[in-house]
C-alpha positions as a printed NumPy array, in Angstrom:
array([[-194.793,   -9.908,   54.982],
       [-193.715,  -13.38 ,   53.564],
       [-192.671,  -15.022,   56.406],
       [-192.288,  -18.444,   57.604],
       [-193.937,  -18.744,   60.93 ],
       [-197.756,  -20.395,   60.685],
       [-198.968,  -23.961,   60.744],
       [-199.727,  -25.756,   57.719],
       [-203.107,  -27.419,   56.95 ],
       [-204.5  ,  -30.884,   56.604],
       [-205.842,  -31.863,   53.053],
       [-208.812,  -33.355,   51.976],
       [-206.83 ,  -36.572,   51.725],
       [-205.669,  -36.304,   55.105],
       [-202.302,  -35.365,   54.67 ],
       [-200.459,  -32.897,   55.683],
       [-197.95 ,  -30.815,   53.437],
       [-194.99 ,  -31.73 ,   56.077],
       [-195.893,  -35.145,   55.518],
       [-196.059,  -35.063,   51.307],
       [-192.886,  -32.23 ,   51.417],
       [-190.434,  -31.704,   54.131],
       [-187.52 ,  -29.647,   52.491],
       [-185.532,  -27.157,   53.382],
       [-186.139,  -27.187,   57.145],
       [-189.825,  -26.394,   56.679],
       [-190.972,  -29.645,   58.729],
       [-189.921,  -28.392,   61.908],
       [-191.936,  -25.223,   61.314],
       [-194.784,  -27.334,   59.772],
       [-194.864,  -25.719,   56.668],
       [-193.714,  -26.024,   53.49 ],
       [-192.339,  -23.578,   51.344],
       [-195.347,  -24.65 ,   48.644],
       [-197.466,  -23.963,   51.219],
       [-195.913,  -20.754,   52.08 ],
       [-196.357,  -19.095,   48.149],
       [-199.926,  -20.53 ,   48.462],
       [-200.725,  -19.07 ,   51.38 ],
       [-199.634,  -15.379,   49.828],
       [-201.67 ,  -16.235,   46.74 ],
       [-204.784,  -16.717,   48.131],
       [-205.392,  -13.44 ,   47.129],
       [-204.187,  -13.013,   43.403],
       [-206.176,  -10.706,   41.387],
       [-207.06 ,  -10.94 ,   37.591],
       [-206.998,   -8.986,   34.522],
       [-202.871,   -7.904,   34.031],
       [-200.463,   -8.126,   31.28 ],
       [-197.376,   -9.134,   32.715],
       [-194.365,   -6.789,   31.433],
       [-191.265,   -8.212,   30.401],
       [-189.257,   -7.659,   33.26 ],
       [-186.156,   -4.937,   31.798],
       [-183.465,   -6.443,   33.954],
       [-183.581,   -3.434,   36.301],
       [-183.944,   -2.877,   40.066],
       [-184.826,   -0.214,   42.978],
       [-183.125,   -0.366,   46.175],
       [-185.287,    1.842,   48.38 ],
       [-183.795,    2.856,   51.872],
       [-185.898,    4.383,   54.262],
       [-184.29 ,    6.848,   57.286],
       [-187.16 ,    5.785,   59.19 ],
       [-188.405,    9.052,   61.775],
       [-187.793,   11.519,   58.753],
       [-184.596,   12.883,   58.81 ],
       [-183.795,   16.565,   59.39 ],
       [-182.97 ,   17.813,   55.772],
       [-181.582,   21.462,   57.248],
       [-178.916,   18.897,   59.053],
       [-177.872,   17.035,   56.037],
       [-178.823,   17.573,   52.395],
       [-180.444,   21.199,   52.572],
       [-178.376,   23.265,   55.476],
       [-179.321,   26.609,   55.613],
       [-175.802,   28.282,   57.423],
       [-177.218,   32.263,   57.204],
       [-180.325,   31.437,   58.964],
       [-180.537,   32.695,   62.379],
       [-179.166,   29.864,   64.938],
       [-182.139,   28.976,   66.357],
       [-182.373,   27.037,   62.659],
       [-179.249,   26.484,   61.522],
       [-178.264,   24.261,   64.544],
       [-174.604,   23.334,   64.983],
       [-173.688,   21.413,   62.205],
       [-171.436,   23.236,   59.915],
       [-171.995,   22.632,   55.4  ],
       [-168.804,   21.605,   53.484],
       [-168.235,   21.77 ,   49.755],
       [-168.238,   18.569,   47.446],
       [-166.585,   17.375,   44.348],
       [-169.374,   19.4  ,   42.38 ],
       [-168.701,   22.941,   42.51 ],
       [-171.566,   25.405,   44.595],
       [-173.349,   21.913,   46.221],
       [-172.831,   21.854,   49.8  ],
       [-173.972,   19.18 ,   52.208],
       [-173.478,   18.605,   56.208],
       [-169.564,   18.181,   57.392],
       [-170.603,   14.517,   58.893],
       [-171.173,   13.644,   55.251],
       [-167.57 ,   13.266,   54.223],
       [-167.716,   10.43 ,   51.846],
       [-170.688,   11.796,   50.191],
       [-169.271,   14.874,   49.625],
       [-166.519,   12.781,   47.5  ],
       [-169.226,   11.278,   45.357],
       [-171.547,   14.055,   44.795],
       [-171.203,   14.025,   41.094],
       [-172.632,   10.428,   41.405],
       [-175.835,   11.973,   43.47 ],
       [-178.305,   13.795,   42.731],
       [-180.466,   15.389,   45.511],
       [-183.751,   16.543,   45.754],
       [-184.59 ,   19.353,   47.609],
       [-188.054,   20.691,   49.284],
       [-190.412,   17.559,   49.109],
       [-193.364,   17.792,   50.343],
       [-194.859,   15.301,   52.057],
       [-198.182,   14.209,   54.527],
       [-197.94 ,   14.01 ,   58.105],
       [-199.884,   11.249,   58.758],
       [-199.373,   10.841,   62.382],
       [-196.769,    7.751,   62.664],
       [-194.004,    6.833,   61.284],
       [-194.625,    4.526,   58.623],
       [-193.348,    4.206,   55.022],
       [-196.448,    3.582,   53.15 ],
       [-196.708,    7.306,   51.988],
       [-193.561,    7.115,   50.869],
       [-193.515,    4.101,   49.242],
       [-197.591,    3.976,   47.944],
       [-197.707,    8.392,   47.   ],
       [-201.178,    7.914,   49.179],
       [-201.437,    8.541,   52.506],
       [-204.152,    6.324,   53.276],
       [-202.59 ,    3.79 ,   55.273],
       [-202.99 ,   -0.249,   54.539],
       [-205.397,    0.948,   51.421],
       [-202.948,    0.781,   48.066],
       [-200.247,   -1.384,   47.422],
       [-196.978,   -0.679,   47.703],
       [-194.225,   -0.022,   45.182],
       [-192.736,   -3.197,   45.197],
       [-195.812,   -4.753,   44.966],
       [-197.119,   -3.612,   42.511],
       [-193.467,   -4.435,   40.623],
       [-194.31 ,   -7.688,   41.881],
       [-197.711,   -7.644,   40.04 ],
       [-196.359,   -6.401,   36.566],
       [-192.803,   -7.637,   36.345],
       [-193.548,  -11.903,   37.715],
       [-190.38 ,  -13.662,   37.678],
       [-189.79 ,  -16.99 ,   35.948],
       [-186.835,  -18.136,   37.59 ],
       [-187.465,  -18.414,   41.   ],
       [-185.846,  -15.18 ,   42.584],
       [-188.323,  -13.217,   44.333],
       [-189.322,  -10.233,   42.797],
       [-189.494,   -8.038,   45.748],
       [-187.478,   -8.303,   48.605],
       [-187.674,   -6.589,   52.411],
       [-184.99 ,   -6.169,   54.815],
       [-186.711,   -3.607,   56.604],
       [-187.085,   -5.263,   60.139],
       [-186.13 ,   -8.32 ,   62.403],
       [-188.149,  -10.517,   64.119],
       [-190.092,   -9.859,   66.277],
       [-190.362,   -6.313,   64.969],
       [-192.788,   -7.332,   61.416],
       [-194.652,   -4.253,   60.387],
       [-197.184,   -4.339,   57.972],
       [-196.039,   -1.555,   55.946],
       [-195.212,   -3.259,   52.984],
       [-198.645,   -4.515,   52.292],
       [-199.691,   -5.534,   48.732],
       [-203.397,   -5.   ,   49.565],
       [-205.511,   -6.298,   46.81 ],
       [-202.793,   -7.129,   44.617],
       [-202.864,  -10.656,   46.697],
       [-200.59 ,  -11.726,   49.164],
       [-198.253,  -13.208,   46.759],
       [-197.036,   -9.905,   46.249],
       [-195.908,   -9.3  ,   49.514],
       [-192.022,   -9.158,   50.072],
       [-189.875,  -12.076,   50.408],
       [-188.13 ,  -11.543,   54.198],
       [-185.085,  -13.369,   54.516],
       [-184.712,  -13.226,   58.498],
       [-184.241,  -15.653,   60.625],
       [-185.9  ,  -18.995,   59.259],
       [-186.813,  -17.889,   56.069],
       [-183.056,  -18.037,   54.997],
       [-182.688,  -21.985,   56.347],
       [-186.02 ,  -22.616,   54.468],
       [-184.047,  -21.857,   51.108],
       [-181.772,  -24.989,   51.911],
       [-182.318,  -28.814,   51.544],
       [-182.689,  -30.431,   54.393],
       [-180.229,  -33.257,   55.582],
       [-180.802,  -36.364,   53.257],
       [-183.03 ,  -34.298,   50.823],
       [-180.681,  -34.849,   47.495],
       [-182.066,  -32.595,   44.002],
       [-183.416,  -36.148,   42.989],
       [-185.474,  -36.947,   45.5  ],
       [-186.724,  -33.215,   45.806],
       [-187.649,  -33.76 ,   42.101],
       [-189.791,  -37.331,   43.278],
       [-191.51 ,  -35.303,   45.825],
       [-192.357,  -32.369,   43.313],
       [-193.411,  -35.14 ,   41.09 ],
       [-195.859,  -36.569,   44.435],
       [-196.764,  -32.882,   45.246],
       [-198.173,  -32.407,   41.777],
       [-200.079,  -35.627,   41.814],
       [-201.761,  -34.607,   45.303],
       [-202.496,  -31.171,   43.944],
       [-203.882,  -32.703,   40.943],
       [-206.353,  -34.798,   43.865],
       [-207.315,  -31.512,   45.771],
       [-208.313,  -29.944,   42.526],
       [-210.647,  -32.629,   41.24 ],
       [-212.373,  -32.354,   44.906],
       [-213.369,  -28.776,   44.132],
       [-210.778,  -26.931,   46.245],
       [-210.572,  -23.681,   43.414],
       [-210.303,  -20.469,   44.837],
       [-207.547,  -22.191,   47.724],
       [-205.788,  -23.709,   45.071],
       [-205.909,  -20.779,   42.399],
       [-202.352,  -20.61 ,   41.071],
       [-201.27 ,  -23.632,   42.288],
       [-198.966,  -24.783,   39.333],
       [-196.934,  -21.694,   39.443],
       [-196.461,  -21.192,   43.19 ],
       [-195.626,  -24.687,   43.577],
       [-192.921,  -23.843,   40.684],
       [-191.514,  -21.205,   42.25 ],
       [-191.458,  -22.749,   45.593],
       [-188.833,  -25.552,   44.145],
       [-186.825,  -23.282,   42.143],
       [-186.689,  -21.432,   44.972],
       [-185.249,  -23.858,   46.769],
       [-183.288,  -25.754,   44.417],
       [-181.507,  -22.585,   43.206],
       [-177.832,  -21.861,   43.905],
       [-177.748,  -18.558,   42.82 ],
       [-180.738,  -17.802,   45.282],
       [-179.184,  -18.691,   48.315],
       [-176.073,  -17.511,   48.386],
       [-177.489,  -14.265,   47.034],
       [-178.998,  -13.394,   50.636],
       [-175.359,  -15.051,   51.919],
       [-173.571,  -12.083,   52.806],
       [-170.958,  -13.811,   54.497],
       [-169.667,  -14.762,   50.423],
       [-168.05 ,  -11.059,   50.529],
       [-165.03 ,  -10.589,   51.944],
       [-164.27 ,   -9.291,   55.881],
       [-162.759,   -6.077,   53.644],
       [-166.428,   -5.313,   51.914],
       [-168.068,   -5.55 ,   54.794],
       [-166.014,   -3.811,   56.893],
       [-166.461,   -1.218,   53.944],
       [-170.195,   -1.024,   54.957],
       [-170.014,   -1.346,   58.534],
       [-172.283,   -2.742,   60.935],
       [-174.939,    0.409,   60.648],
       [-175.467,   -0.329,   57.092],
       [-174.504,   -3.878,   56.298],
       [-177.993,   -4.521,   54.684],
       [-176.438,   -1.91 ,   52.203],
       [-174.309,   -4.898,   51.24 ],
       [-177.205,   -7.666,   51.209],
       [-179.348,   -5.254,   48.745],
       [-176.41 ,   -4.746,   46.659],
       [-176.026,   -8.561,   46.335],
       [-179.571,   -8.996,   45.657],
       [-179.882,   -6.553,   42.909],
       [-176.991,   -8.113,   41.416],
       [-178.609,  -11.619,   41.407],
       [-181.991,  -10.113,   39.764],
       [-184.008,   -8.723,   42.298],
       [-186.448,   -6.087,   41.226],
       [-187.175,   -4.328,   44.386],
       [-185.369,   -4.303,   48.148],
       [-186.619,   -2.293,   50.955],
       [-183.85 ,   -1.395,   53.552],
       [-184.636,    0.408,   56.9  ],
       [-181.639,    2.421,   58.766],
       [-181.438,    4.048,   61.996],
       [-184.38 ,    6.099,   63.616],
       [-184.083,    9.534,   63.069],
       [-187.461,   10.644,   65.181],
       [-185.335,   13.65 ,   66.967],
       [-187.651,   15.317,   68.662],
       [-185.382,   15.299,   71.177],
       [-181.758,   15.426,   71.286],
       [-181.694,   15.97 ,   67.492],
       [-178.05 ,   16.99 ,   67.026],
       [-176.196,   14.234,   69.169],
       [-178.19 ,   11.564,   67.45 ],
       [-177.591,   13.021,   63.937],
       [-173.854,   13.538,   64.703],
       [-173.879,    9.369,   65.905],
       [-175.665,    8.029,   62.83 ],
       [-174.768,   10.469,   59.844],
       [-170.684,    9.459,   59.994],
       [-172.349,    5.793,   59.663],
       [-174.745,    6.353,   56.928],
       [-172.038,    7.977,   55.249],
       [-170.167,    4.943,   55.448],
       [-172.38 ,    2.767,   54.395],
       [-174.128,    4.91 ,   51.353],
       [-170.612,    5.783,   49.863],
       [-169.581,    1.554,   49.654],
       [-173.082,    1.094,   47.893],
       [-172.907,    3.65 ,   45.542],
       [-168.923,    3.204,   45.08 ],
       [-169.528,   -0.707,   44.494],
       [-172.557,   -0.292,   41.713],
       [-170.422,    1.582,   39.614],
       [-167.13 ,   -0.756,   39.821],
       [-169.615,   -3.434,   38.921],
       [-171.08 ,   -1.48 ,   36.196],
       [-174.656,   -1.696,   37.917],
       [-175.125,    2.01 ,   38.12 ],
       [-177.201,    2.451,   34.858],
       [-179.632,   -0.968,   35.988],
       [-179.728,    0.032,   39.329],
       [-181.582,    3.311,   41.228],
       [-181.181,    3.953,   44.655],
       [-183.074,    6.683,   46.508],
       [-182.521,    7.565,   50.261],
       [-185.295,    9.172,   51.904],
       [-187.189,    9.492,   54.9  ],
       [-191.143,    9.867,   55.502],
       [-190.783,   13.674,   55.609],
       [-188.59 ,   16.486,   56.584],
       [-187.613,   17.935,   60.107],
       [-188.992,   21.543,   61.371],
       [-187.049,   24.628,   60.259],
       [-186.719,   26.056,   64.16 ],
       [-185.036,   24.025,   66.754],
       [-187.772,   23.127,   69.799],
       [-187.488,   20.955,   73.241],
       [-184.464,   19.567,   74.317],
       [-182.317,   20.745,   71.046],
       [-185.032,   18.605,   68.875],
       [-187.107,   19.273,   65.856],
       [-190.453,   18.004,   64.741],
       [-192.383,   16.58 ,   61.926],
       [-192.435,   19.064,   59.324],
       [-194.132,   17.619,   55.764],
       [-193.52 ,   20.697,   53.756],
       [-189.796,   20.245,   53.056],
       [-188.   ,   17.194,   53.225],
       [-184.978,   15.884,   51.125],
       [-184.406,   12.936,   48.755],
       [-180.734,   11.131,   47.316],
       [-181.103,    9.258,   44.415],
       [-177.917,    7.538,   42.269],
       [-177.728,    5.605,   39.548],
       [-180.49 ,    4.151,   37.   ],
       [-178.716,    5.988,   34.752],
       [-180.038,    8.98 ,   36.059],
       [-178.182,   12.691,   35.502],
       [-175.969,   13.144,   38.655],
       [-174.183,   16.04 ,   40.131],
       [-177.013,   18.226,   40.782],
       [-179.455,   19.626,   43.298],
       [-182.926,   19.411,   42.532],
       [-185.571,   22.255,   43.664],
       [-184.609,   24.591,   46.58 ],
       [-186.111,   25.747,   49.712],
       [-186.62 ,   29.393,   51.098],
       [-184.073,   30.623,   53.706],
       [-185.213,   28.478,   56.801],
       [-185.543,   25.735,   54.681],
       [-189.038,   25.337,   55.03 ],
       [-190.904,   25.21 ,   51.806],
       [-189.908,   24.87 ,   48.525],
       [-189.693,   27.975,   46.659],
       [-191.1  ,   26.86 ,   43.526],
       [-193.643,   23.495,   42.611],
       [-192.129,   20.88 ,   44.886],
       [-191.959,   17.649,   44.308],
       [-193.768,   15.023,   46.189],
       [-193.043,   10.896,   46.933],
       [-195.578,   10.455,   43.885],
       [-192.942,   12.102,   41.393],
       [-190.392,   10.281,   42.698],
       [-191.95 ,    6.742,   42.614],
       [-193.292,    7.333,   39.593],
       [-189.668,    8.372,   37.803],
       [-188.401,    4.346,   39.507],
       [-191.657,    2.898,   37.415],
       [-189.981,    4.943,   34.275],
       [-186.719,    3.335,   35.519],
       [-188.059,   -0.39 ,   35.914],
       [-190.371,    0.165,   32.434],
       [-193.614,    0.186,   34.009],
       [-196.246,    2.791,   33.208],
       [-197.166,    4.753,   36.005],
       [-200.388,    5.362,   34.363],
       [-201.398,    1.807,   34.671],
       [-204.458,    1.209,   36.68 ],
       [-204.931,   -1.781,   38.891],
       [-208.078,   -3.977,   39.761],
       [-209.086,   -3.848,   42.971],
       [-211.578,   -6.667,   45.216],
       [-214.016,   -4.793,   43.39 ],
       [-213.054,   -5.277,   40.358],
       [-212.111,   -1.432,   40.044],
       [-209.407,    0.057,   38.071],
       [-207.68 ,    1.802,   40.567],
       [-204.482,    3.572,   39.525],
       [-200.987,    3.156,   40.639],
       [-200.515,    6.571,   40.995],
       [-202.469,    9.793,   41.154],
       [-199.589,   12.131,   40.162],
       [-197.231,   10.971,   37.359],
       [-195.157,   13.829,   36.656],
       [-191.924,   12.464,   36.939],
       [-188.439,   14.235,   37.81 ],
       [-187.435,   15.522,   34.385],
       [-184.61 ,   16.669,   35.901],
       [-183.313,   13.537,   36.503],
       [-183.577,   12.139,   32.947],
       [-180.403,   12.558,   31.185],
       [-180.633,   14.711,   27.563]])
């Protein structure tokens, strides 16, 4: 991910980007923010169009441990109780959809939701995101869906195209790689130090950031007359984006979530308040934000974890839907809600249930999607879909639709290969409003 944790490098002049730049608290790191885009383009690829970006955005929240679809969004109550489990359905504001009673607040919304029902899925042994967030199941081999948003959709303004808040340091996963997209592509991941990095450090006015851009550019100019090339590829524009990174209001107190008041975030609760910092992100212009919740890996123990987290995913999800459509961001905004797969139809060890990749269960809202509906439906046990599922392919590829990129679009890869985005690029049709 784009963090903000190595060492930066000497020059051929013999200086040191902390000595030509120290902004934004990047000196005591010993790297500057420059340095930092550099670093992640290293690897830029050639041979795309950029698209004009269409003013929309994806916030993509992962239930990471796949959560048990028969427990929330696809209960089966006839089956025999060795599947049913203990949970209990309850009706919503759209007539004959039912969802689990520790979904309250979703229940109140449903004609904003629409969910998908019987996805199938890979088992790849882990619990990553990358299937559901490449549609291969090749780990660490395609890149990822904001990546490749990234790759088509470049900003000009600074904000960072694609955003994570998946984990907190220590915990940095590479699941969100942009493989040969280039490193630039990777995520921007405001934790820790990469938030001070976006501020001006003490005695560092807008002028004399604007001197050392000027004395930046001059020493870039030097590196590039000694033949530096492929380290320096992209230099101009990363450098760019570095200072409007910095220098930009809007950018900062975008990731400042402390702006909204105690009574929003006490809307989202602690569970979900990254729920809130996506919603503020989208809002300022960002294309894509990854957001992890909970672990819902029950093997063990599967209804007294379900019963803690659901009542505070329910919180949360209900204040971010609620809150795009007061602000009017429902139609530029999609949201799905999914986890790597599904949970097994019959309840095992301990009152758990495993992996099961046949049938799992997707929300989506907004992107001026059709709401109010359920989408495909599993046989009695919940177990497979009783018609052509769908799979995290026709999903992602209905958010390219959504962010007007063609998933047909085929990438170059170190080989110079066209490789494309997706493989399947049927899309939810249900979804698209008539």
């Amino acid at each position: 991910m784009f963090s903000i944790y190595a060492k930066g490098n000497r020059q051929a002049n013999g200086y040191s980007r902390r000595e030509i730049l120290r902004v934004g608290g990047l000196g005591a790191s010993g790297l500057t923010m420059a340095d930092l885009v550099r670093l992640r383009a290293n690897g830029t690829t050639t041979g795309f169009i950029p698209q004009k970006v269409q003013g929309k955005s994806v916030i993509m929240i992962w239930l990471r441990g796949g959560a048990s679809h028969i427990d929330s969004y696809d209960m089966k109550p006839t089956a025999p109780s060795g599947i049913r489990g203990e949970f209990q359905p309850i009706s919503t504001n759209v007539p004959g959809i039912q969802i689990c009673e520790y979904l309250p607040l979703h229940a109140k919304i449903m004609d904003k939701l629409s969910v998908v029902r019987g996805i199938k899925s890979v088992d790849i042994g882990d619990h990553t995101p990358h299937y559901i967030f490449t549609g291969f199941p090749d780990r660490g081999k395609r890149p990822v869906f904001g990546s490749v948003v990234s790759h088509q959709q470049p900003r000009t303004d600074g904000m960072p195209p694609y955003v994570s808040l998946m984990y907190e340091p220590p915990k940095l996963y590479d699941n969100e790689g942009p493989t040969y997209l280039g490193p630039i592509h990777r995520p921007f991941f405001p934790k820790s130090k990469g938030l001070a990095n976006l501020s001006l450090s003490k005695g560092i006015s807008m002028d004399r950031l604007a001197n050392r851009k000027e004395l930046l550019t001059t020493f870039d100019s030097l590196n590039r007359a000694l033949d530096w090339k492929d380290q320096f590829l992209g230099v101009d524009s990363n450098t760019k984006r570095a200072f409007e990174m910095i220098g930009s209001t809007k950018i900062r107190e975008a990731f400042d979530r402390s702006r909204e008041t105690p009574l929003t975030q006490a809307r989202y609760g602690k569970y979900c308040e990254n729920f809130l910092l996506a919603r503020r992100l989208v809002e300022a212009g960002v294309s894509v934000v990854t957001v992890k919740v909970g672990d819902w890996d029950t093997h063990e123990h599967n209804f007294r974890d379900m019963k803690e987290q659901l009542p505070q995913l329910d919180q949360g999800f209900h204040a971010l839907i609620t809150d795009l459509y007061d602000r009017g961001l429902d139609k530029d905004v999609a949201v799905v809600l999914w986890g790597e797969f599904g949970r097994a139809p019959r309840i095992s060890r301990v009152a758990g249930r495993d992996h099961w990749p046949d049938a799992g269960a997707a929300v989506i809202a907004g992107g001026g999607f059709q709401s109010g509906q359920v989408i495909g439906e599993t046989d009695s046990q919940g177990a497979r879909s009783k018609g052509i599922p769908y799979t995290p392919s026709n999903i992602l590829s209905t958010l390219y639709q959504h962010l007007g990129i063609d998933p047909a679009i085929a990438l170059l890869d170190h080989n110079k290969r066209p490789m494309p985005i997706l493989d399947d690029r049927v899309t939810v049709h249900e979804l698209e409003r008539s």
